[in-house]
N, CA, C and O atoms as a Maestro MAE file, in Angstrom:
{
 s_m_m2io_version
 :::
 2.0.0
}

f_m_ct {
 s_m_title
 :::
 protein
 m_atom[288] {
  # First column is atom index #
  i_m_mmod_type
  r_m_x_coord
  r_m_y_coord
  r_m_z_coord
  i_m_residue_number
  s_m_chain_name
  s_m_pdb_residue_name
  s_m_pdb_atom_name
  i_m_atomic_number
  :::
  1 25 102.130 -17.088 225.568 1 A "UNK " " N  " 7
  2 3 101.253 -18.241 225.702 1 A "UNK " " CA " 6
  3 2 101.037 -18.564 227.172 1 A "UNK " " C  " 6
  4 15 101.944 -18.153 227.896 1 A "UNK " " O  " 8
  5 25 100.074 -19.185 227.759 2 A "UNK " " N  " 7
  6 3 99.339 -19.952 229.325 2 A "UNK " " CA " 6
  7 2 99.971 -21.117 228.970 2 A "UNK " " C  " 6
  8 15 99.916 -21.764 227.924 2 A "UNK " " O  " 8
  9 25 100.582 -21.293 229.991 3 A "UNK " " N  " 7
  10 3 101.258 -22.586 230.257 3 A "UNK " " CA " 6
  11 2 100.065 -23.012 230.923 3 A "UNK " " C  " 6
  12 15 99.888 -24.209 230.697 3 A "UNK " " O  " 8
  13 25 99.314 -22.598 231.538 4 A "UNK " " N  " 7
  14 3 98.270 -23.878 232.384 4 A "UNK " " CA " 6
  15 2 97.249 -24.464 230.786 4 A "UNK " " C  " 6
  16 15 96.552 -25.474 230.882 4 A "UNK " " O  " 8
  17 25 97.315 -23.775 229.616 5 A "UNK " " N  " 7
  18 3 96.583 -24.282 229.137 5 A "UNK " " CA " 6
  19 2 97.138 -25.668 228.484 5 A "UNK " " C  " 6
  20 15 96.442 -26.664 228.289 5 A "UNK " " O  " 8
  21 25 98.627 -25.532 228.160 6 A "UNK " " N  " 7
  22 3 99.321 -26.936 227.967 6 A "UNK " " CA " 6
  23 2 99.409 -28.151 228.806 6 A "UNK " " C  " 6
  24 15 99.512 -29.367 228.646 6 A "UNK " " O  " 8
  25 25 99.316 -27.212 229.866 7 A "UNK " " N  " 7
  26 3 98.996 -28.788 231.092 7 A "UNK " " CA " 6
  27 2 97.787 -29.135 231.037 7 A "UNK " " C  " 6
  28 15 97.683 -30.352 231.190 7 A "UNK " " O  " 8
  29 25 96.702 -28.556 230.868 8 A "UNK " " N  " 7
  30 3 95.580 -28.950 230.598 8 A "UNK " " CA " 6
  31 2 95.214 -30.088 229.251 8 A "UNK " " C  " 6
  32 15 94.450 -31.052 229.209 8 A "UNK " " O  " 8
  33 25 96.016 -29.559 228.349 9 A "UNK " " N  " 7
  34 3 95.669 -30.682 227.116 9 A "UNK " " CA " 6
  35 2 97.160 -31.415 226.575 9 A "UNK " " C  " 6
  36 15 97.953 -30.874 225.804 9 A "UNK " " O  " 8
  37 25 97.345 -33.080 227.323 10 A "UNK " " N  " 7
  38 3 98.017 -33.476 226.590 10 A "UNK " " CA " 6
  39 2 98.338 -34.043 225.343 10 A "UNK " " C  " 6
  40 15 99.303 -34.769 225.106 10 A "UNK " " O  " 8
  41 25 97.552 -33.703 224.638 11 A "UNK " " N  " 7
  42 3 97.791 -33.952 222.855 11 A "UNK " " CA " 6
  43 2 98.889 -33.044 222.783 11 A "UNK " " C  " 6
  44 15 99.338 -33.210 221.648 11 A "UNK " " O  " 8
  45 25 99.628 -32.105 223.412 12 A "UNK " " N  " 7
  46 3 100.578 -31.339 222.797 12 A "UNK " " CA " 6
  47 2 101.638 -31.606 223.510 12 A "UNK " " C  " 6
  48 15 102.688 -31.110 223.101 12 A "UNK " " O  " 8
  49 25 101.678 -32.317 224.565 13 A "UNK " " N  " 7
  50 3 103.020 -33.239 224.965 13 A "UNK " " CA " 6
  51 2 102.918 -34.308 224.024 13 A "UNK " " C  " 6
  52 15 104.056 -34.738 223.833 13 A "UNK " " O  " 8
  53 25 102.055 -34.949 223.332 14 A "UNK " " N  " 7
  54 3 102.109 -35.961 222.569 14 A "UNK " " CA " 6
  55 2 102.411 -35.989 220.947 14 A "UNK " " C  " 6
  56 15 102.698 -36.904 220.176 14 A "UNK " " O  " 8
  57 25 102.186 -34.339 220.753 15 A "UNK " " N  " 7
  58 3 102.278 -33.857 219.477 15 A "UNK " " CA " 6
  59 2 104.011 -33.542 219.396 15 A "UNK " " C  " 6
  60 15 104.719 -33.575 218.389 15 A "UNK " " O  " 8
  61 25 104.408 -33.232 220.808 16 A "UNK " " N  " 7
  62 3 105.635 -32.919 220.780 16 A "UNK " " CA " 6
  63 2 106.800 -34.010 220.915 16 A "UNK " " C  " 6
  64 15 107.988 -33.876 220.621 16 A "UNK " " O  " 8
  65 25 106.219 -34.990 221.375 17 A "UNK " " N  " 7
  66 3 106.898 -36.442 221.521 17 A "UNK " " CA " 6
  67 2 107.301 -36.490 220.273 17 A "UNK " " C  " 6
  68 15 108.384 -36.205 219.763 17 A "UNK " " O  " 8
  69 25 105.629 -37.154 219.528 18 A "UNK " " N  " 7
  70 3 106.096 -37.412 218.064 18 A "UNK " " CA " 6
  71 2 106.794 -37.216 217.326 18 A "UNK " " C  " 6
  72 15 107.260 -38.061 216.562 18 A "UNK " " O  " 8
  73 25 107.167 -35.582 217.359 19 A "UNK " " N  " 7
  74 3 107.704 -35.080 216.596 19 A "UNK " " CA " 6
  75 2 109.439 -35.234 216.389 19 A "UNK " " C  " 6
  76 15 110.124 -35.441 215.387 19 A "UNK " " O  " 8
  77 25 109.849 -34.986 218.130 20 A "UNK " " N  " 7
  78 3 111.100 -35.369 219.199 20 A "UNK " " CA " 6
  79 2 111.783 -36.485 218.347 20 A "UNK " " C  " 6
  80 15 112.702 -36.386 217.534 20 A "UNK " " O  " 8
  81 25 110.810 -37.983 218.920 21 A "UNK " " N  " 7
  82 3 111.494 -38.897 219.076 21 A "UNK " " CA " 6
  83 2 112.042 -39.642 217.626 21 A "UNK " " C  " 6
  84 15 112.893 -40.532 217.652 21 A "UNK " " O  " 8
  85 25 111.531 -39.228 216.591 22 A "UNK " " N  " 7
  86 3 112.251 -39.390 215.410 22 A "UNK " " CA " 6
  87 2 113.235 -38.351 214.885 22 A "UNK " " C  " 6
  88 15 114.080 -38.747 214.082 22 A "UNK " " O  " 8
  89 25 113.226 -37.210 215.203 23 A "UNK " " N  " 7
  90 3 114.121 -36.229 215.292 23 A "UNK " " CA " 6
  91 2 115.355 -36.252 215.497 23 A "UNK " " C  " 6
  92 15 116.317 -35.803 214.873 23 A "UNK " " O  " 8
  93 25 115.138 -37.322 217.266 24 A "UNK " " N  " 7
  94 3 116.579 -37.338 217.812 24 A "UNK " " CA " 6
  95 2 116.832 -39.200 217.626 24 A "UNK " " C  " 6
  96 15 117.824 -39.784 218.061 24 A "UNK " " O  " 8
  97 25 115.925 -39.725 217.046 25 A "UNK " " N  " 7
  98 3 116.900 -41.242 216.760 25 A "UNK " " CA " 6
  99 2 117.570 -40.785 215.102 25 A "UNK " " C  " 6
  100 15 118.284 -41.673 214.636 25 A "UNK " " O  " 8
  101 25 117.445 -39.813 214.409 26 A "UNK " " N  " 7
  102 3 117.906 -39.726 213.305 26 A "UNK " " CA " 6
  103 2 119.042 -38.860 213.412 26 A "UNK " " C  " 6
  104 15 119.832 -38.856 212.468 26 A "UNK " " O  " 8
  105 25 119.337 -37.851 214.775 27 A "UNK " " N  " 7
  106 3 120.517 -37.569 214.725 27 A "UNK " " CA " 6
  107 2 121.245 -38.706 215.442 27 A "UNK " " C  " 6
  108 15 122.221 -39.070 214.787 27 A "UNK " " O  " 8
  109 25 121.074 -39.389 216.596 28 A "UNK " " N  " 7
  110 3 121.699 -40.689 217.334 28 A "UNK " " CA " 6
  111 2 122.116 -41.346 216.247 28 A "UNK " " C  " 6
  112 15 123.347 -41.364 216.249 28 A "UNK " " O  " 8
  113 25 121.621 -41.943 215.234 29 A "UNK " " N  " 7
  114 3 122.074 -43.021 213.911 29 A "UNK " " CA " 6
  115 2 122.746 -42.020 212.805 29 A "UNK " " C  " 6
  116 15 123.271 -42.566 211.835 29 A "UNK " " O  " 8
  117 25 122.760 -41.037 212.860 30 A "UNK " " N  " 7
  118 3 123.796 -39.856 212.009 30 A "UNK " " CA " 6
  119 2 124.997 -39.495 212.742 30 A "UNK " " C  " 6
  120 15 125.823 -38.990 211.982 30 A "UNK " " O  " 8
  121 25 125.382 -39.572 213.922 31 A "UNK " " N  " 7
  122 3 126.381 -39.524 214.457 31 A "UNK " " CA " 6
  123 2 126.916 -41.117 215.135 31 A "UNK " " C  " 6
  124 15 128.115 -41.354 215.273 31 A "UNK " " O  " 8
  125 25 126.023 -41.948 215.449 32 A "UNK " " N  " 7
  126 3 126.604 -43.261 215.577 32 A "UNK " " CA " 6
  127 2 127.483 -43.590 214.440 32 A "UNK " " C  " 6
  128 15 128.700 -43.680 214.600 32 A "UNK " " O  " 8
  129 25 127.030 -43.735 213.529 33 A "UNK " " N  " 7
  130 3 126.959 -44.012 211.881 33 A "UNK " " CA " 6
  131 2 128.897 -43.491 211.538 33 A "UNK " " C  " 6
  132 15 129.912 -44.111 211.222 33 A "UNK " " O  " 8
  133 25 128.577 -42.140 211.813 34 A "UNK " " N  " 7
  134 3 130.123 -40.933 211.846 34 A "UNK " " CA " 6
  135 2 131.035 -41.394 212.584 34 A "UNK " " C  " 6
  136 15 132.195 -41.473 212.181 34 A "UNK " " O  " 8
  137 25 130.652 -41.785 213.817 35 A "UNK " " N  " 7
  138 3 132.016 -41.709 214.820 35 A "UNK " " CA " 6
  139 2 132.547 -43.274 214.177 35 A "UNK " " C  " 6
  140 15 133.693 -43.644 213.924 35 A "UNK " " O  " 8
  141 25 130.990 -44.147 214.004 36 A "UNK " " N  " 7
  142 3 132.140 -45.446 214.019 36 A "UNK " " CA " 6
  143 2 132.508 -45.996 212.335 36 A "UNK " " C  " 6
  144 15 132.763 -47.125 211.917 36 A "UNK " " O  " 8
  145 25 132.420 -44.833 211.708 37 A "UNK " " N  " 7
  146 3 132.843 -45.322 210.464 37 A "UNK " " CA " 6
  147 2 133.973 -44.406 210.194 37 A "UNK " " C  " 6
  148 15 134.898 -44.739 209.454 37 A "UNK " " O  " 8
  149 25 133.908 -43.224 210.800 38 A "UNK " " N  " 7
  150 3 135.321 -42.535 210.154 38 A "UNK " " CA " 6
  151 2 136.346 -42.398 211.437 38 A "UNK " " C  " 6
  152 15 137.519 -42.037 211.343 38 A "UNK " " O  " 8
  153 25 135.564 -42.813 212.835 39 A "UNK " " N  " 7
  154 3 136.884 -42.818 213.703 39 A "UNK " " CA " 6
  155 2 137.412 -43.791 214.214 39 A "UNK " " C  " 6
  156 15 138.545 -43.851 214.689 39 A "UNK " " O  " 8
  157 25 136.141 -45.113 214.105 40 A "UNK " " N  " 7
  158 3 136.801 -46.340 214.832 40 A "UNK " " CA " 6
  159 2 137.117 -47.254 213.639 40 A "UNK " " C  " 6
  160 15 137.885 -48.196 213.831 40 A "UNK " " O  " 8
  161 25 136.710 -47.099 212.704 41 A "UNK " " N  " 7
  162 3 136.884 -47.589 211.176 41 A "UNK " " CA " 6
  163 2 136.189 -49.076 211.265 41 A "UNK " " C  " 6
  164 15 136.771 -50.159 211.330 41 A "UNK " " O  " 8
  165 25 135.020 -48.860 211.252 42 A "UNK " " N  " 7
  166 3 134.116 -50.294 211.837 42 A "UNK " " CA " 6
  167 2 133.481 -50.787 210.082 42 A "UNK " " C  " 6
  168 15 132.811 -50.105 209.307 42 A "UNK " " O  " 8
  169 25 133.878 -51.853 209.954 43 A "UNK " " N  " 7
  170 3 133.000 -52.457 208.572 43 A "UNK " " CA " 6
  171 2 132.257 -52.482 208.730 43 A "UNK " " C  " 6
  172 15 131.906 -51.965 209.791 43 A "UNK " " O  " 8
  173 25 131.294 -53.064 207.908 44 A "UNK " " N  " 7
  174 3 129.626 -53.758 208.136 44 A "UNK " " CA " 6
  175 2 130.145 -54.854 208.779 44 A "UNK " " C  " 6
  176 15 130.610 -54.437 209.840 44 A "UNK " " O  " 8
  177 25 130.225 -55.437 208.734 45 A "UNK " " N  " 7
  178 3 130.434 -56.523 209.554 45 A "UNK " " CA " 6
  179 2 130.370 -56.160 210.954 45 A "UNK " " C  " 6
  180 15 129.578 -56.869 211.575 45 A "UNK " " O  " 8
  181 25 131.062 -55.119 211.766 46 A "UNK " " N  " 7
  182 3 130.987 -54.799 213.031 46 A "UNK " " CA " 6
  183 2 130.244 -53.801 213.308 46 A "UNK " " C  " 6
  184 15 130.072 -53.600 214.510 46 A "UNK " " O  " 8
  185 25 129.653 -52.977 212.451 47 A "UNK " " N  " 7
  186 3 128.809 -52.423 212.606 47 A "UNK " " CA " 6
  187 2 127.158 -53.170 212.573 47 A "UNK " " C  " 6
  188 15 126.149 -52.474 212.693 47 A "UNK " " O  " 8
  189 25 127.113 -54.586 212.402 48 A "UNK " " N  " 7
  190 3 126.067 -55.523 212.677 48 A "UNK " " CA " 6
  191 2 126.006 -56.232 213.475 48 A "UNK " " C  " 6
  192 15 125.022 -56.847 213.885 48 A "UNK " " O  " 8
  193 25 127.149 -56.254 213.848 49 A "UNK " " N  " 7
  194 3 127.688 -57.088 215.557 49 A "UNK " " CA " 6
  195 2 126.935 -56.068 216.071 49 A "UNK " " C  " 6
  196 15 125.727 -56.262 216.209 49 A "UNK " " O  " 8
  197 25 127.512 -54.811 216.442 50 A "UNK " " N  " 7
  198 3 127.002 -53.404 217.223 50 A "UNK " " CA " 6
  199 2 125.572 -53.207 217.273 50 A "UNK " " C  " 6
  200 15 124.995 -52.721 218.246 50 A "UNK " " O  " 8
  201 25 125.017 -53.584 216.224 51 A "UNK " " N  " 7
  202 3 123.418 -52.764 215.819 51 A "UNK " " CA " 6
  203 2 123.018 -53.832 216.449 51 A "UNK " " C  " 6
  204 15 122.216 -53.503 217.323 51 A "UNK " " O  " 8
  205 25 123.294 -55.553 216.399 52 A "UNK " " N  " 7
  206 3 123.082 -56.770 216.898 52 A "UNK " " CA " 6
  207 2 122.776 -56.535 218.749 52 A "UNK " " C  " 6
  208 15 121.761 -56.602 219.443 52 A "UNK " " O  " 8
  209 25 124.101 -56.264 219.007 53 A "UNK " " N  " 7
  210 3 124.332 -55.887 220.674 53 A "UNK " " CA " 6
  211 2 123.457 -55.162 221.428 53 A "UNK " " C  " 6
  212 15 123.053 -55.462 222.551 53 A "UNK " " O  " 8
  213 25 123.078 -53.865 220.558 54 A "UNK " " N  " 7
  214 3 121.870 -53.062 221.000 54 A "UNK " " CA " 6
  215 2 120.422 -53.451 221.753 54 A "UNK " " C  " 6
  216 15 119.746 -53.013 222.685 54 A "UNK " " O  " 8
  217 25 120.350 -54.742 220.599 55 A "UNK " " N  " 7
  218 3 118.818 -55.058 220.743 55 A "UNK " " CA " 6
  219 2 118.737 -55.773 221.938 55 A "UNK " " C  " 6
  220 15 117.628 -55.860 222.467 55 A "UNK " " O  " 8
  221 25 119.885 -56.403 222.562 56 A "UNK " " N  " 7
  222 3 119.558 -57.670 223.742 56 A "UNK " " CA " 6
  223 2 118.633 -57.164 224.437 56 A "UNK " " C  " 6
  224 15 117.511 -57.667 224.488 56 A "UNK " " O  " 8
  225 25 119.011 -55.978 225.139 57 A "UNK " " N  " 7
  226 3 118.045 -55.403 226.639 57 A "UNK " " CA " 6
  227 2 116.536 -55.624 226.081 57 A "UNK " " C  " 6
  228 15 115.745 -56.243 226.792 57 A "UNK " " O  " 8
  229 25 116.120 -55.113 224.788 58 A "UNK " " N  " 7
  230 3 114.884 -55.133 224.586 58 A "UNK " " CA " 6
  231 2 114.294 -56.747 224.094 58 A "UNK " " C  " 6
  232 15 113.074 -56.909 224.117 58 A "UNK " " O  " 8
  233 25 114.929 -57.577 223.782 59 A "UNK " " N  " 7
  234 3 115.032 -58.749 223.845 59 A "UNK " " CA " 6
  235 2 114.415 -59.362 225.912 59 A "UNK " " C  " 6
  236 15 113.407 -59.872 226.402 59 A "UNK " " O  " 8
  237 25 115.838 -58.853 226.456 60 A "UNK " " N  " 7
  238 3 115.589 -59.384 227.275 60 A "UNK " " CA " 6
  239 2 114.567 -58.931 228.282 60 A "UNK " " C  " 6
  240 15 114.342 -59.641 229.263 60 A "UNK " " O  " 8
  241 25 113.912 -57.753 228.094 61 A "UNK " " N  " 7
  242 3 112.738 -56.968 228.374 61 A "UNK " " CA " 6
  243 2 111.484 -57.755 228.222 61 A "UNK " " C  " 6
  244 15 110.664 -57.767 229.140 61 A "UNK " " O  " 8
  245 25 111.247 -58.545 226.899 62 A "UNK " " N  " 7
  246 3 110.346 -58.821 226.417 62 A "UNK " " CA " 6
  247 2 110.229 -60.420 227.042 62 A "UNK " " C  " 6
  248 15 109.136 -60.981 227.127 62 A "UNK " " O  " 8
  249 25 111.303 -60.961 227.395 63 A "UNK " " N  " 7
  250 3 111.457 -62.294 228.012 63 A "UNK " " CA " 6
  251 2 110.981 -62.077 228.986 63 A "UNK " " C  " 6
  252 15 110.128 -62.937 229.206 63 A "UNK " " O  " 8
  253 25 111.048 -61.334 229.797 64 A "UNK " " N  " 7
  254 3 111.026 -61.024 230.964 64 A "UNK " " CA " 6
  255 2 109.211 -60.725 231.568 64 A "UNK " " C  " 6
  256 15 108.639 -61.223 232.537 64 A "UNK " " O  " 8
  257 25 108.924 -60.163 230.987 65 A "UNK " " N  " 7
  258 3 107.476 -59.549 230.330 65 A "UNK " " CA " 6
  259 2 106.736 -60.563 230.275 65 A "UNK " " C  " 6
  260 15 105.757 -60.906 230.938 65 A "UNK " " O  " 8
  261 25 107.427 -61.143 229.204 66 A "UNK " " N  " 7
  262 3 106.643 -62.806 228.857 66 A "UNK " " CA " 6
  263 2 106.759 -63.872 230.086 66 A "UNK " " C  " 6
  264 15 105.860 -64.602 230.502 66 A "UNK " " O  " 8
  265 25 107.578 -63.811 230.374 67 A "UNK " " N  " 7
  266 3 107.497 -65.120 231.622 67 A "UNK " " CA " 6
  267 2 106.570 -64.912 232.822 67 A "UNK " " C  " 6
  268 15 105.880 -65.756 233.394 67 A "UNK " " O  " 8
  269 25 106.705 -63.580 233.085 68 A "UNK " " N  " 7
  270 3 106.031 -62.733 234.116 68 A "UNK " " CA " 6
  271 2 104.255 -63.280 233.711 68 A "UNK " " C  " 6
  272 15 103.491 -63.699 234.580 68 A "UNK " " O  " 8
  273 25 103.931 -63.167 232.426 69 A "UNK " " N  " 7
  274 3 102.842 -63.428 232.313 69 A "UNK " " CA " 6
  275 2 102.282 -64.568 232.006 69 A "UNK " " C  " 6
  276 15 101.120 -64.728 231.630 69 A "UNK " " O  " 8
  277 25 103.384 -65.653 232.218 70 A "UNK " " N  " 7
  278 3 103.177 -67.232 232.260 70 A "UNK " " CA " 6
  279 2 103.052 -67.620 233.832 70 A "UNK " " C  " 6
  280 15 102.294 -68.367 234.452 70 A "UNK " " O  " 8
  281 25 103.947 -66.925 234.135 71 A "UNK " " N  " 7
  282 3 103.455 -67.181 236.126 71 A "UNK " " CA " 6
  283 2 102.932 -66.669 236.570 71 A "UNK " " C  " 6
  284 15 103.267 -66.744 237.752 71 A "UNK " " O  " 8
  285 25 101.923 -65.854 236.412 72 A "UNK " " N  " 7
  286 3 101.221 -64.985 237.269 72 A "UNK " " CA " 6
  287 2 100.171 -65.868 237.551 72 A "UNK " " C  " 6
  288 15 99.260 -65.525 238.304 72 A "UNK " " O  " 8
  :::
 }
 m_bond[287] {
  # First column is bond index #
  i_m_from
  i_m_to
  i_m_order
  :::
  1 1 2 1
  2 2 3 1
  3 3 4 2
  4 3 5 1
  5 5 6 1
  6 6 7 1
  7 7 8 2
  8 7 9 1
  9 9 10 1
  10 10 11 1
  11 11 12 2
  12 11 13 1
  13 13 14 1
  14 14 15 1
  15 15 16 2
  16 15 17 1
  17 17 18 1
  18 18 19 1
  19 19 20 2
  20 19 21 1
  21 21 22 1
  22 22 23 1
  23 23 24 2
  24 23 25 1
  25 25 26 1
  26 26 27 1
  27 27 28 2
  28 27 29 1
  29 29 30 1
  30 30 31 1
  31 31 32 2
  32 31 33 1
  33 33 34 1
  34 34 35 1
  35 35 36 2
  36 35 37 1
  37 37 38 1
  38 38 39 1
  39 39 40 2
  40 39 41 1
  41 41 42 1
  42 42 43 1
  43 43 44 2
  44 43 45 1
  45 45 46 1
  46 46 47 1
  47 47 48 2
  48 47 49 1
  49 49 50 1
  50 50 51 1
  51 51 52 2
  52 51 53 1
  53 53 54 1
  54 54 55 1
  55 55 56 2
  56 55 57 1
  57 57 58 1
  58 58 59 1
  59 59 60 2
  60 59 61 1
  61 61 62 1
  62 62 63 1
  63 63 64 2
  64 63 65 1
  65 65 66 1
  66 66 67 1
  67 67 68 2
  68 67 69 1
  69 69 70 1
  70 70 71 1
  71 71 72 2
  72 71 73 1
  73 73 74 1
  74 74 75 1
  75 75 76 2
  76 75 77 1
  77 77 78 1
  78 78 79 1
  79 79 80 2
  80 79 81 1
  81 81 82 1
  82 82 83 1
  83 83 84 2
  84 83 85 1
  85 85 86 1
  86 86 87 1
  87 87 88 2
  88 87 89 1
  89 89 90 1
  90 90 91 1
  91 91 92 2
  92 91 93 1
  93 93 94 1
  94 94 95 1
  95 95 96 2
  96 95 97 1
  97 97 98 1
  98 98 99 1
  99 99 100 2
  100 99 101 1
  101 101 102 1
  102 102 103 1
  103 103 104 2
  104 103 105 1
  105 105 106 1
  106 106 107 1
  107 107 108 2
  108 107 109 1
  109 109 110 1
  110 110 111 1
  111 111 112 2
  112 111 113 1
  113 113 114 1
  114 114 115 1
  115 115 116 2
  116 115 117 1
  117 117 118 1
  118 118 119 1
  119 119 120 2
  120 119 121 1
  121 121 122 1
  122 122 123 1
  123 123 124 2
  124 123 125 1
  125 125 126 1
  126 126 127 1
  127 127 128 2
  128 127 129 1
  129 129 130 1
  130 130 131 1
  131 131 132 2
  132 131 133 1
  133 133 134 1
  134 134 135 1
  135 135 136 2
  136 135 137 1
  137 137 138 1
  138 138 139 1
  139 139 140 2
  140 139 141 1
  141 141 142 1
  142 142 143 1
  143 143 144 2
  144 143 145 1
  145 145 146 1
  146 146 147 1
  147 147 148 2
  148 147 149 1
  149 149 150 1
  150 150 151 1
  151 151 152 2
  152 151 153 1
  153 153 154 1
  154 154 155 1
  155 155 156 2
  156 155 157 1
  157 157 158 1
  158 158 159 1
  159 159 160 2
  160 159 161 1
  161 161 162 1
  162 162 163 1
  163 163 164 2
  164 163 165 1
  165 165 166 1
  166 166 167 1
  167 167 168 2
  168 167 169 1
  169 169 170 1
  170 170 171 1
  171 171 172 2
  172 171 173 1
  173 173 174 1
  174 174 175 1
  175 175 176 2
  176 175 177 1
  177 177 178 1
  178 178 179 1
  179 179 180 2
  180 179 181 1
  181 181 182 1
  182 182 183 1
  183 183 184 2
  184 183 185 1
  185 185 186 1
  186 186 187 1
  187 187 188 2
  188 187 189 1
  189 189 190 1
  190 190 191 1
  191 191 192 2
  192 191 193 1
  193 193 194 1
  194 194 195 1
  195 195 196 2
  196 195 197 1
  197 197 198 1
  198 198 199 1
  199 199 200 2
  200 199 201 1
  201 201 202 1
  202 202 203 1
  203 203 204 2
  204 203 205 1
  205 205 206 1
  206 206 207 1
  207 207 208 2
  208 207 209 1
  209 209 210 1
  210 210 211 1
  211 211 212 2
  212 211 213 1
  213 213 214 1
  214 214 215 1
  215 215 216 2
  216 215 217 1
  217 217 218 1
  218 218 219 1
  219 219 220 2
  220 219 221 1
  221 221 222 1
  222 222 223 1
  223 223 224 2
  224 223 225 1
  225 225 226 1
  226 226 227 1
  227 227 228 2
  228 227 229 1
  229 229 230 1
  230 230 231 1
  231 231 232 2
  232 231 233 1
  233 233 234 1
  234 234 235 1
  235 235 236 2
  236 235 237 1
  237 237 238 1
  238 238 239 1
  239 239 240 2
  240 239 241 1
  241 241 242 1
  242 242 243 1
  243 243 244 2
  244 243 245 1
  245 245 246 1
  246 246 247 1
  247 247 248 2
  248 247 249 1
  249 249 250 1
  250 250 251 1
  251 251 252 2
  252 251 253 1
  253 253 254 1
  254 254 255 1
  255 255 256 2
  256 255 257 1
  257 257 258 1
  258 258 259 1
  259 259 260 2
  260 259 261 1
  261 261 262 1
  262 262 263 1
  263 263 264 2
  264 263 265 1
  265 265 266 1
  266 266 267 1
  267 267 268 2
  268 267 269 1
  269 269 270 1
  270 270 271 1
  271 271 272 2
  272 271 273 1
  273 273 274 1
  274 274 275 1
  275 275 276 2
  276 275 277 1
  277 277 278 1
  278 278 279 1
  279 279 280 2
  280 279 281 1
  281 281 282 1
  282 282 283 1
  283 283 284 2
  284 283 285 1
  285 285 286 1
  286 286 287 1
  287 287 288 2
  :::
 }
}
């Protein structure tokens, strides 16, 4: 295959994203899932604390985002 022709059309970095990024959040949550249920022995309960903890940054991303576009 021409690699200049892939740089030329990015629908196939985008075709390849797509494909990627659910790929690898379904192994990330298949091995999250493993380590902290059969090695750290996490209930639901702390495994909702955990899934809870995750979200702040994008939380605080979006605050951030937002205020930015109240003072501008």
């Amino acid at each position: 295959m021409n690699l200049s022709r892939f740089r030329d059309r990015p629908e196939y970095l985008l075709l390849i994203m797509a494909a990627a990024v659910p790929l690898s959040f379904a192994t990330w949550q298949a091995l999250l899932n493993n380590f902290a249920i059969e090695r750290a022995a996490f209930s639901g309960a702390e495994m909702g604390i955990l899934q809870s903890l995750r979200e702040v940054p994008g939380f605080l991303a979006f605050l951030v985002v937002f205020l930015l576009f109240l003072f501008r």
